[in-house]
Legacy VTK file of the C-alpha trace (Angstrom):
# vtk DataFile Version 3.0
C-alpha trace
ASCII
DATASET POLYDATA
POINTS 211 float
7.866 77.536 -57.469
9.657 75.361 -54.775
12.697 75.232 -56.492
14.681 77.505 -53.773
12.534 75.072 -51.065
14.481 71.507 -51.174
12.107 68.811 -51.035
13.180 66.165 -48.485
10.599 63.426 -47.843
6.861 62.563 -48.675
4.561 60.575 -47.121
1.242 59.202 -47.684
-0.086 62.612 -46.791
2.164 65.279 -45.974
4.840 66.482 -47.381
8.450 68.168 -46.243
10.455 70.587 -47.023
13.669 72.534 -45.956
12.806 75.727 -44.967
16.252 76.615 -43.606
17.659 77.773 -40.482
17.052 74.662 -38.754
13.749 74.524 -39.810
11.322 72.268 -42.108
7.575 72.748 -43.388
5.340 70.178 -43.628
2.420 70.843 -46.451
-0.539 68.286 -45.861
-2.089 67.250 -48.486
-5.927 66.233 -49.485
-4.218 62.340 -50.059
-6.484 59.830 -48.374
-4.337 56.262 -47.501
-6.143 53.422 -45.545
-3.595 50.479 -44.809
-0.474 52.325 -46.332
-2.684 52.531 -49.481
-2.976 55.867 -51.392
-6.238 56.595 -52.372
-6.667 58.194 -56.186
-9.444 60.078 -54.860
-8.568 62.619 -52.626
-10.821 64.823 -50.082
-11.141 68.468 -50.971
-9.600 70.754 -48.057
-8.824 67.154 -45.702
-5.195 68.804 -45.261
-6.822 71.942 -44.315
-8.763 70.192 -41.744
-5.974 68.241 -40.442
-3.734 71.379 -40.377
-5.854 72.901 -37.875
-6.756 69.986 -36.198
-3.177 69.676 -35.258
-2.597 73.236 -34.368
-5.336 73.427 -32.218
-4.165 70.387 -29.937
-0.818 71.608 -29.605
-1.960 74.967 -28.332
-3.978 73.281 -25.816
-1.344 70.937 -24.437
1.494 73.334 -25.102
1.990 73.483 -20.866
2.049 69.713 -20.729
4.538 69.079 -22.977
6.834 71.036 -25.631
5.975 70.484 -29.379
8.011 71.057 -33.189
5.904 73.619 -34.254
6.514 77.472 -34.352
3.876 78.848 -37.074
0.805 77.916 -39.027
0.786 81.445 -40.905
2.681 81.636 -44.302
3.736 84.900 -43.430
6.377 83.452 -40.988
7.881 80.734 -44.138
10.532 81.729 -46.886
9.343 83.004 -49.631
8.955 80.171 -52.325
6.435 79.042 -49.451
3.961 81.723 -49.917
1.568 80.105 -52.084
-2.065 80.373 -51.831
-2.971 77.162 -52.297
-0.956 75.972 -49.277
-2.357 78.677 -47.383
-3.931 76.508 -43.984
-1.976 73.945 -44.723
1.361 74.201 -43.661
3.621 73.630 -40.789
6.867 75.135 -39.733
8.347 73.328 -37.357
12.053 73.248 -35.751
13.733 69.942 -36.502
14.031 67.767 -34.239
14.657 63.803 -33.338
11.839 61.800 -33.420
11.168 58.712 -31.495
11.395 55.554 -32.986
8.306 54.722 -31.614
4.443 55.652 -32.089
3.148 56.668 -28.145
-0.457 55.184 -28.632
-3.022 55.128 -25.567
-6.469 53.332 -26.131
-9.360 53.769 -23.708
-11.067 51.451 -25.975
-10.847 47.867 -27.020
-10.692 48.087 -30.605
-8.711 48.042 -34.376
-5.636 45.731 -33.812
-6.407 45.717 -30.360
-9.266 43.878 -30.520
-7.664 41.533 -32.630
-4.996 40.284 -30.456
-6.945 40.282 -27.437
-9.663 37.925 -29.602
-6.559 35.436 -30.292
-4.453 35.457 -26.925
-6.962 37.703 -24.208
-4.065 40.560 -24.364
-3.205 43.388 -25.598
0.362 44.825 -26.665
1.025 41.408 -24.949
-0.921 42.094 -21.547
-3.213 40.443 -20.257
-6.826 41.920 -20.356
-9.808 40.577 -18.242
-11.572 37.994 -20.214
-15.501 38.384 -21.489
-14.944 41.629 -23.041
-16.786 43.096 -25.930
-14.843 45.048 -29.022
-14.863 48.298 -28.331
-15.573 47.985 -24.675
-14.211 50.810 -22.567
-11.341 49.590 -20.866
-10.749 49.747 -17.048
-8.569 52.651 -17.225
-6.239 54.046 -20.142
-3.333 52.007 -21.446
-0.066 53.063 -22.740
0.356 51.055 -25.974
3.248 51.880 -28.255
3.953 50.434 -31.632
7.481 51.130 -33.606
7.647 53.366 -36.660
8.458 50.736 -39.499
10.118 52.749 -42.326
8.269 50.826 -44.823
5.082 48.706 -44.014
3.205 48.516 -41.214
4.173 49.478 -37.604
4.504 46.751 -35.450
2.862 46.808 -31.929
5.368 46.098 -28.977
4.726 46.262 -25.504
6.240 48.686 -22.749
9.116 46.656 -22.067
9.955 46.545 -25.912
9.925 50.021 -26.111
12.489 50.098 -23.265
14.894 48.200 -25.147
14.493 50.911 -28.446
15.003 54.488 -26.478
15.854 53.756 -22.662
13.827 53.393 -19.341
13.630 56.970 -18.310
13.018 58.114 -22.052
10.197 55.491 -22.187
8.990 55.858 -18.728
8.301 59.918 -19.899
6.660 58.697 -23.415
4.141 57.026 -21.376
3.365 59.393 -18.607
2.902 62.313 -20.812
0.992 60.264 -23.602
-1.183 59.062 -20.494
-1.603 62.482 -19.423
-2.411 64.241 -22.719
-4.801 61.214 -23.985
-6.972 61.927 -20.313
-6.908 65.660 -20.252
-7.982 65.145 -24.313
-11.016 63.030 -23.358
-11.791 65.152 -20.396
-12.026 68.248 -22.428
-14.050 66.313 -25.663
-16.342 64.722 -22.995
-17.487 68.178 -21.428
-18.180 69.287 -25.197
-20.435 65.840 -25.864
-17.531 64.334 -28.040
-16.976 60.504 -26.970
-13.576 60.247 -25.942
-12.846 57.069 -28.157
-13.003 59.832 -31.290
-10.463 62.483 -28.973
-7.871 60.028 -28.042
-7.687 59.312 -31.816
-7.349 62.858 -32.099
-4.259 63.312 -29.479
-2.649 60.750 -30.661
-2.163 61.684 -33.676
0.496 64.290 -32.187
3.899 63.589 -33.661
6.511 62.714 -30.692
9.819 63.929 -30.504
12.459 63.745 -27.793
11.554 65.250 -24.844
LINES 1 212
211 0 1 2 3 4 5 6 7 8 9 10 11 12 13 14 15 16 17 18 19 20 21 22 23 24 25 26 27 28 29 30 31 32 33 34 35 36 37 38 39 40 41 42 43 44 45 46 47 48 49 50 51 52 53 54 55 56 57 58 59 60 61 62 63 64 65 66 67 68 69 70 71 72 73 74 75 76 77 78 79 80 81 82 83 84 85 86 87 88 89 90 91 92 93 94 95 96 97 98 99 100 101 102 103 104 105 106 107 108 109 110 111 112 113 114 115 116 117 118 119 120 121 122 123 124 125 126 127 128 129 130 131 132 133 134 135 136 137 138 139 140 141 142 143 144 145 146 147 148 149 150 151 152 153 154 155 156 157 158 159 160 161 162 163 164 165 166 167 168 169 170 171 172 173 174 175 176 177 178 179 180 181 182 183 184 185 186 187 188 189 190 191 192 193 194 195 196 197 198 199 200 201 202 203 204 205 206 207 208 209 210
């Protein structure tokens, strides 16, 4: 039924098509991956979930910064989209050019994080105040990018890395609008009784694009 909708790419959960007109949809599956591993078991309605997920954060940070997507609503996609069992799970997006790098922020001191900073006291290669506990809250947010490996696993890089791959005003922007959108995020879980270690997970999930 997709046969007048080119299929482009798929990842570990979503996958693209070409919807035309300078456009693509992204269909997320229920595909569960840990580690770049595909599960065989997947989760009933998890693309669903993450569909809205998505849509919802964009909507709320649509004044901070500008986003790919222009519809959740199948009603808006070419017609070999229409299918009911995509329906609240697509994307249409404009294309656009993505960053070669991941704009992370942790609050917290954990996942590959803690690692590091148990091995060499830093983290993305900075130094971090010594006697802290994993998962400790750290003394204020920290812009912490990683690159966007087209096979394997990203690779964390500091700041000044990330210069070198897209620029210093490109990368100075990354950073102040991942800083602001992470804070406003945990601001707006925290009044709501959600810790903001599981929102900033949440926002940063956000794909980035050029700004």
């Amino acid at each position: 039924m997709t046969d007048a909708l080119p299929h482009i790419y798929s990842g570990k959960v979503r996958d693209i098509y070409d919807a035309g007109d300078n456009r693509l949809l992204m269909v997320t599956s229920d595909r569960l991956s840990a580690f770049d591993v595909v599960m065989a078991e997947p989760i009933p309605d998890k693309g669903r979930v993450l569909t809205a997920m998505s849509a919802f954060w964009f909507e709320k940070f649509e004044g901070v910064v500008g986003s790919h997507l222009l519809s959740t609503s199948l009603d808006d996609c070419p017609a070999p989209a229409q299918r009911d069992d995509w329906q609240g799970r697509i994307m249409l997006c404009r294309k656009a050019e993505m960053l070669p790098i991941e704009c992370i922020v942790r609050g917290y001191l954990t996942g590959s994080a803690w690692k590091e900073y148990k091995t060499d006291g830093t983290m993305h290669g900075q130094q971090l105040p010594a006697g802290l506990l994993e998962s400790a809250k750290l003394p204020e947010p920290v812009f912490t990018p990683s690159t966007k490996a087209a096979e394997g696993h990203d690779e964390n890089i500091s700041f000044e890395a990330s210069v070198e791959l897209i620029g210093a005003d490109l990368a100075e922007r990354a950073r102040s609008v991942s800083l602001e959108l992470y804070t406003k995020g945990a601001e707006w879980a925290a009044a709501r009784g959600i810790s903001s270690n599981w929102a900033s997970s949440m926002a940063n999930s956000c794909c980035v694009t050029r700004f």
